[in-house]
RORO-49813 format. One line per field, with one value per atom (N, C-alpha, C): residue in three letters; atom name; z negated, x, y negated. Coordinates in pm, whole numbers, plus 50000, padded with zeros to 5 digits. Each point is the difference from the previous one (the first is absolute). Layout:
residues N
residuo	(ALA ...)
atomo	(CA ...)
w	(Z ...)
u	(X ...)
v	(Y ...)
***
This chain:
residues 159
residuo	(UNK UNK UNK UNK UNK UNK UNK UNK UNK UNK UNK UNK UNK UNK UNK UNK UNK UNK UNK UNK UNK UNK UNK UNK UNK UNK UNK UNK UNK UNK UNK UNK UNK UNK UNK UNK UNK UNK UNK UNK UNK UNK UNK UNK UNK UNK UNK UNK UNK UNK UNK UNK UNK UNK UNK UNK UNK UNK UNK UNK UNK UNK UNK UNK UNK UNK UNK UNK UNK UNK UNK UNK UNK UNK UNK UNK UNK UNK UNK UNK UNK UNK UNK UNK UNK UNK UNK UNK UNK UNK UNK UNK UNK UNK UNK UNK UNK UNK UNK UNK UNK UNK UNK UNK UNK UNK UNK UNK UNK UNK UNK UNK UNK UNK UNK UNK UNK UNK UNK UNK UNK UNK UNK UNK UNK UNK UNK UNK UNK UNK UNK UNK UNK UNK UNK UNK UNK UNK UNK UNK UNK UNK UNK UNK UNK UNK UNK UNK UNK UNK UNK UNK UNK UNK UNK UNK UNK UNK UNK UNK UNK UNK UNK UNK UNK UNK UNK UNK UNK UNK UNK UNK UNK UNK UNK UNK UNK UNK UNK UNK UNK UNK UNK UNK UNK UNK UNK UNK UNK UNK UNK UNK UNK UNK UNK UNK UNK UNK UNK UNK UNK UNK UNK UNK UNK UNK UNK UNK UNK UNK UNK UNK UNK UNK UNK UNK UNK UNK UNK UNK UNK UNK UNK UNK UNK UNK UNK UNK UNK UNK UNK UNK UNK UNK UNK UNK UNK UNK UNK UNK UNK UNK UNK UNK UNK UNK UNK UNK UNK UNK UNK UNK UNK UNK UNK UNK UNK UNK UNK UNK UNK UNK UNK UNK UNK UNK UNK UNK UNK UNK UNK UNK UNK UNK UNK UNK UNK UNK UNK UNK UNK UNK UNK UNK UNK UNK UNK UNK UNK UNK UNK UNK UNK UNK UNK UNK UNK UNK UNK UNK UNK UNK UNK UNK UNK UNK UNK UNK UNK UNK UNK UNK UNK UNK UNK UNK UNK UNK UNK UNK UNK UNK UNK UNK UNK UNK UNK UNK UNK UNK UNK UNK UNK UNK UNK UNK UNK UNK UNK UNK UNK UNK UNK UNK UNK UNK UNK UNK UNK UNK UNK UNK UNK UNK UNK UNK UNK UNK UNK UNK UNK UNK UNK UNK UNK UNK UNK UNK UNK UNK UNK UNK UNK UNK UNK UNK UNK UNK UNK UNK UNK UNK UNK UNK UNK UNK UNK UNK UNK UNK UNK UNK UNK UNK UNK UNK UNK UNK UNK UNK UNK UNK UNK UNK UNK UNK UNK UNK UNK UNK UNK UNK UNK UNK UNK UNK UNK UNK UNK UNK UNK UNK UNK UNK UNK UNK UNK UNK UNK UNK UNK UNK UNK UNK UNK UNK UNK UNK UNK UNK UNK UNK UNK UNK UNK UNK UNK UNK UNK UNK UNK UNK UNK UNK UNK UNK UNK UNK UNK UNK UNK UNK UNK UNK UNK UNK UNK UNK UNK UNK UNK UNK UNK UNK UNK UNK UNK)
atomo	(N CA C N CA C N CA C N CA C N CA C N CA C N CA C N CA C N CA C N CA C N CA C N CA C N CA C N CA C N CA C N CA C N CA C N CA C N CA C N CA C N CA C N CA C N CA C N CA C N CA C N CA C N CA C N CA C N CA C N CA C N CA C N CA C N CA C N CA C N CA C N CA C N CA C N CA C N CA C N CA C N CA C N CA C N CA C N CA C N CA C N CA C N CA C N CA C N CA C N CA C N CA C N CA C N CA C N CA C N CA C N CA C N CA C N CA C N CA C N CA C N CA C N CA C N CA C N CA C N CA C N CA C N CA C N CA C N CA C N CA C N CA C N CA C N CA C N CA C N CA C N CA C N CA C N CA C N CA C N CA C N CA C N CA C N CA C N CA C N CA C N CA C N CA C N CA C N CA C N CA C N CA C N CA C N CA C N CA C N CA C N CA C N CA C N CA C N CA C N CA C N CA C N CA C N CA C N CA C N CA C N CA C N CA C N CA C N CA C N CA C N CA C N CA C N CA C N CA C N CA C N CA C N CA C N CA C N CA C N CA C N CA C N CA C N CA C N CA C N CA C N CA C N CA C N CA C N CA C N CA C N CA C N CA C N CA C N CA C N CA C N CA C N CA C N CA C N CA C N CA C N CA C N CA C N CA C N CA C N CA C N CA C N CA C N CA C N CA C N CA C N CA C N CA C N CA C N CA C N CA C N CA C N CA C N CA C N CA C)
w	(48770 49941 50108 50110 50118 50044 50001 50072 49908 49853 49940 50001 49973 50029 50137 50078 50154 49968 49927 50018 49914 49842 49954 50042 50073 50126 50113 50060 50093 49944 49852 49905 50025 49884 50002 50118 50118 50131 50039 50020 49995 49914 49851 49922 50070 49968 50053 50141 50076 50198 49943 49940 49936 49944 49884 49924 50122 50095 50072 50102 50033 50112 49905 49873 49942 49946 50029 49952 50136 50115 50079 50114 49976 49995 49920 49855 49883 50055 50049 50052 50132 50096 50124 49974 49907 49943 49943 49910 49936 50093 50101 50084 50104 50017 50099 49925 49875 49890 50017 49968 50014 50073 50127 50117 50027 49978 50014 49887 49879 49880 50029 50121 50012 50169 50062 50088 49969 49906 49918 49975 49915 49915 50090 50086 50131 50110 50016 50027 49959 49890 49932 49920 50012 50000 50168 50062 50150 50028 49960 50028 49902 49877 49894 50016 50046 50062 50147 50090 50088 49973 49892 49957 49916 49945 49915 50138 50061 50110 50068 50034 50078 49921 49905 49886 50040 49961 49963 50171 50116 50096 50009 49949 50029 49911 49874 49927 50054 50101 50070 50137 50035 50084 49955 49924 49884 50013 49891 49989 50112 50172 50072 50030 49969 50027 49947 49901 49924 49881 49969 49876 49864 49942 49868 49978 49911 49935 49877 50007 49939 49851 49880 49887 50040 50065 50006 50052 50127 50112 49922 49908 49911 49947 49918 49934 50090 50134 50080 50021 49965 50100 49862 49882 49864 50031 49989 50003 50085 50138 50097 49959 49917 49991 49892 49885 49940 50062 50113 50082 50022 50086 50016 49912 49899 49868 49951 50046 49966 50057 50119 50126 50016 49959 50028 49897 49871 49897 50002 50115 49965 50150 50070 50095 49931 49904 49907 49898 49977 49865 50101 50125 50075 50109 50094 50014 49978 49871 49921 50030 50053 50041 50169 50041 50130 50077 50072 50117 50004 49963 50012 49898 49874 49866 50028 50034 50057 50096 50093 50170 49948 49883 49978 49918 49886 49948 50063 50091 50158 50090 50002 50044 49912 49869 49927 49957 50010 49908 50117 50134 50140 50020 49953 50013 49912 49851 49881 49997 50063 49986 50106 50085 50071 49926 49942 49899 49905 50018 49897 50120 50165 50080 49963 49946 50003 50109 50001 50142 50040 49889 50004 50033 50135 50046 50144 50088 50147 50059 50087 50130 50141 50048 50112 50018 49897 50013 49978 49927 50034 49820 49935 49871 50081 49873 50083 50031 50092 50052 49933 49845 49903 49966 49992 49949 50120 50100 50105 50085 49952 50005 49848 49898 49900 50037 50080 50001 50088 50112 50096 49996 49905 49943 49864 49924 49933 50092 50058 50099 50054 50100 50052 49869 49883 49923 49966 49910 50011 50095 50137 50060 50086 49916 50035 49901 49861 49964 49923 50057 49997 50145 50057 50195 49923 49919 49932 49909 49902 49953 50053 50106 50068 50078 50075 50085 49902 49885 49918 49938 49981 49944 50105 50114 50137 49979 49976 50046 49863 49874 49879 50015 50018 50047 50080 50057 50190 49937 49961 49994 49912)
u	(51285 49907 49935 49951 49961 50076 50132 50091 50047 49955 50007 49888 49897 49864 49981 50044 50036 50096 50093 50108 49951 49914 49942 49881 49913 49904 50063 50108 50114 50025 50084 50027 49868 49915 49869 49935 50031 49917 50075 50120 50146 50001 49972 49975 49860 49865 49897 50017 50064 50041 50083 50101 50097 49893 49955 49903 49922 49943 49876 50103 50112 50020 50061 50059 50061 49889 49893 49867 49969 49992 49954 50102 50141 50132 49966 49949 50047 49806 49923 49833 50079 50053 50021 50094 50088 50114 49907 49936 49864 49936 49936 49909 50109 50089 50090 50010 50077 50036 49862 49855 49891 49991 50025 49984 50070 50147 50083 50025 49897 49935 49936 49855 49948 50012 50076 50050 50054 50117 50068 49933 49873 49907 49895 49989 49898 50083 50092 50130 49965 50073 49981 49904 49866 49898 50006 49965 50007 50071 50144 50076 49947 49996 49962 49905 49886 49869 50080 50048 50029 50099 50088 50090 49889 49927 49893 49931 49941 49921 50073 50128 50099 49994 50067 50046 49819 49906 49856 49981 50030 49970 50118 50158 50038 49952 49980 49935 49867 49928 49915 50001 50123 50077 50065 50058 50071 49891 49859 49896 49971 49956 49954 50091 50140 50073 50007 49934 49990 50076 50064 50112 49939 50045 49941 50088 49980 50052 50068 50161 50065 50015 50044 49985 50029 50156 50056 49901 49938 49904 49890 49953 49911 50040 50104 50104 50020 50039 50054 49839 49871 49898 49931 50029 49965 50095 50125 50085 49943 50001 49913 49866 49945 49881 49980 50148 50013 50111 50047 50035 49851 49963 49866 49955 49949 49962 50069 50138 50119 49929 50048 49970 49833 49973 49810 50029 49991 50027 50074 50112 50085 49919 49927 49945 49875 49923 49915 50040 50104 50021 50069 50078 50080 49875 49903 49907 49881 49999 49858 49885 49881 49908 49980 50112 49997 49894 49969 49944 50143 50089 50091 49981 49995 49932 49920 49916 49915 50005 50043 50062 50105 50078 50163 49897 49913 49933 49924 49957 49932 50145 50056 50109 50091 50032 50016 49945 49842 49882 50046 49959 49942 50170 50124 50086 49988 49958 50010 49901 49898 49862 50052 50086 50010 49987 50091 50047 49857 49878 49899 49936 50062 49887 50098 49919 50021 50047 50095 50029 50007 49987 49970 50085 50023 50065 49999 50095 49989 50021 49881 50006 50024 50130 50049 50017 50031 50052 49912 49870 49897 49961 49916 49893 49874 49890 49874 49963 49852 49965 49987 49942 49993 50105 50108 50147 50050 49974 50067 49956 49846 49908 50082 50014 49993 50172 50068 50167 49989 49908 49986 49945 49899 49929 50098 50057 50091 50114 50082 50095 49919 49902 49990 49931 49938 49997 50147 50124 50107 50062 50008 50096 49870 49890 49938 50010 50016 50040 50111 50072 50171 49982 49956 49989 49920 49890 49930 50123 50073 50087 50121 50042 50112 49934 49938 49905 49922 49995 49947 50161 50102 50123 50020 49986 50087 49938 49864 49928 50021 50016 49978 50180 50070 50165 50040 49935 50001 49917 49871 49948 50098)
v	(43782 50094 50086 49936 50048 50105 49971 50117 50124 49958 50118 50089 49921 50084 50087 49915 50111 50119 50007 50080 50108 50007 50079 50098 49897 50033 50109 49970 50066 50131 50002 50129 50060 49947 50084 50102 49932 50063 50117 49916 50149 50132 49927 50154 50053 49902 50101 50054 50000 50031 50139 49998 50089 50107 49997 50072 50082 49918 50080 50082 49947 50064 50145 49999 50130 50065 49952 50131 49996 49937 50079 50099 50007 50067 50125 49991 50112 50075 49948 50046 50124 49897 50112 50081 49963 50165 50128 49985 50067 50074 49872 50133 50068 49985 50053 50124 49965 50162 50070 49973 50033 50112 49884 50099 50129 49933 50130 50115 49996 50116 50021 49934 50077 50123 49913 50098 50147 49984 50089 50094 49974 50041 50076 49958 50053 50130 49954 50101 50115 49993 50095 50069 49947 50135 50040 49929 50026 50159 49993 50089 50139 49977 50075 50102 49901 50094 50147 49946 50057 50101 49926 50137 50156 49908 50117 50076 49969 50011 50150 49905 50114 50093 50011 50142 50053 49934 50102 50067 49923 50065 50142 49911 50166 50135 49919 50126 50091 49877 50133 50048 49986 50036 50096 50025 50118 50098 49978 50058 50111 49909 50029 50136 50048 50050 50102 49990 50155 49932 49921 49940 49963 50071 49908 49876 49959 49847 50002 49971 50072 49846 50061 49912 49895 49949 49884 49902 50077 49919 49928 50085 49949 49851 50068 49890 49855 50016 49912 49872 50118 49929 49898 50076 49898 49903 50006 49892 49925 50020 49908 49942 50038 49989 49852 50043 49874 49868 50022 49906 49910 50056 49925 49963 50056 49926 49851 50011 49905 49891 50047 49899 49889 50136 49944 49876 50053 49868 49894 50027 49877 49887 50047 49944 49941 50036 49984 49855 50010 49884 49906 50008 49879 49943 50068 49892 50031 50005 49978 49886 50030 49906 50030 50055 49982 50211 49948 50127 50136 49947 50126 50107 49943 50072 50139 49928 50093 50089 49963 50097 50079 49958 50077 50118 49986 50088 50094 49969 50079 50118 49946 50068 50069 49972 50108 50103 49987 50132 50038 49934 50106 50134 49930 50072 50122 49955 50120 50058 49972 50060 50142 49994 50111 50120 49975 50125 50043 49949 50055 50138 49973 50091 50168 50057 50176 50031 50045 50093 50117 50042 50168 50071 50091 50112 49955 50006 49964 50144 50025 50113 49971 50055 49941 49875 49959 49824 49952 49992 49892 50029 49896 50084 49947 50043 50014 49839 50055 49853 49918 49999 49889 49929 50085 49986 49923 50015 49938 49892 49983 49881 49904 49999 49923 49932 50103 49980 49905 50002 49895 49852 50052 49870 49902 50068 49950 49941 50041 49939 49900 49991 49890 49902 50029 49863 49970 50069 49970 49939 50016 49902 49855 50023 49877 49929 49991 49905 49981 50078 49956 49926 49954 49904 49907 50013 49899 49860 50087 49939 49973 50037 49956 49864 50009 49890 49900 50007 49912 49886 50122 49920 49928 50033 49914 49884 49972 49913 49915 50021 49923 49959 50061 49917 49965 49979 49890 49842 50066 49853 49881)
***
């Protein structure tokens, strides 16, 4: 009786040893995928923002030139505009709870918000001082927290 009671005892421990070790197997697959959606996911606003960024600087680079801004460009900078939108959200619902949420939302307005400064008419390459105070002040909040959210992802997918 003894040696059966051991041998059921034996089973039993085996299944519970089995059980814990395939949840804690099927736990580190999870946060691994985690991680690497939210990398993905961080990526790609990362890039998104900078692609918008670029197009709005050449557009006032265009500007500064005497150029107007021809339909497509328009076209090209909405499309961009709902990339980011894409992006922002999908960084939004994959790490929800976390400090990126927030920094990815910081770095998308600061990118689209460009496009609210007037630019008016450029003389000899420049528009006026307001125009060219607000272009400056917008850029450097834009690529501060696109550095905010890049330096925040490094640090939340390392730890």
């Amino acid at each position: 009786m003894w040696s059966t009671l051991i041998a059921v005892l034996g089973t039993l421990a085996g299944t519970a040893l089995a059980t814990l070790t395939q949840r804690a197997t099927d736990h580190a697959a999870r946060t691994e995928r985690h991680r690497q959606d939210v990398t993905a996911a961080l990526l790609a606003l990362l890039e998104t923002v900078l692609r918008y960024r670029e197009h709005y600087w050449l557009t006032v680079a265009r500007r500064r030139a005497g150029e107007s801004e021809a339909p497509d460009q328009v076209a090209a900078r909405y499309r961009l505009r709902t990339e980011v939108t894409v992006a922002r959200d999908r960084l939004a619902l994959i790490a929800r709870g976390t400090v990126l949420v927030g920094l990815g939302e910081t770095a998308a307005w600061a990118a689209v918000e460009l496009d609210d400064i007037p630019l008016g008419t450029a003389t000899d390459g420049q528009f006026d001082p307001a125009t060219e105070d607000a272009l400056a002040t917008g850029r450097d909040r834009a690529r501060d927290a696109h550095t905010a959210l890049r330096k925040a992802g490094s640090t939340y997918l390392t730890r």
